[in-house]
Structure formats: structure tokens, C-alpha cells
Residue, then its C-alpha position, 0 to 999 in steps of 0.5 A: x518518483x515519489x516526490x513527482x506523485x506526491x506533488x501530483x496528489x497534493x495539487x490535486x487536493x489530496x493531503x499526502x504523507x511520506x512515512x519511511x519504515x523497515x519491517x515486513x511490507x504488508x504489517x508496515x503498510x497495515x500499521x501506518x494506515x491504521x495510525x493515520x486512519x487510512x481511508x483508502x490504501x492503493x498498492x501496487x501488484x507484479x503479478x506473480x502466478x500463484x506458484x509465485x505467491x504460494x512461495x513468496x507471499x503477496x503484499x497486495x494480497x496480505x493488505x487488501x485482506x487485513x486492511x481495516x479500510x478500503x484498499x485498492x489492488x493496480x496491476 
């Protein structure tokens, strides 16, 4: 699913880079984004209750308050 929206993007014009980590989601998606310098990050969310985010946190919550960019939240 990846390789298909990577090529999507790149016909499309978009530069695209595939940056594989391990860590926690949110700090990975945070570093990389700076490294590269990130104009915009796009994530997804499942929609937990806050019940779900109290207990279990959000990555798109996380990003979309420490990002140095602009980020973008799809549900």
C-alpha cells in the first residue's frame, strides 16, 4: 500500500521518501520531519474516544501539537 501512494505521489509531482524507524510513533514521525524539514505532515487517525486517548495516548494528537510544521489530521 505504501510503494502504490508512493508512486502515486511521485507521478504527481511530489518527492517522496520512505524512512523506515522503530521507537515511539509520534517522537519518529516528530524527528524525521524535522531532519528533512518537513513542509507538511499528514496522518492518519482511528478515532478513539477520549476514553481511548486518556488510556492509550494519540500519535495524531501528539504530532499535530509538537510538529514544527504544518500537519494534517484525516480521519
Amino acid at each position: 500500500m505504501v510503494e502504490e501512494c508512493s508512486a502515486k505521489l511521485l507521478q504527481a509531482g511530489y518527492r517522496v521518501e520512505q524512512v523506515p524507524t522503530i521507537g515511539n510513533p509520534a517522537d519518529e514521525i516528530l524527528k524525521v520531519a524535522d531532519t528533512h524539514e518537513a513542509d507538511l505532515i499528514v496522518t492518519g487517525a482511528k478515532g478513539l474516544g477520549a476514553v481511548g486517548r486518556f488510556l492509550l495516548g494519540s500519535v495524531s494528537t501528539r504530532v499535530a501539537q509538537h510538529a514544527s510544521c504544518s500537519a494534517l489530521v484525516v480521519r
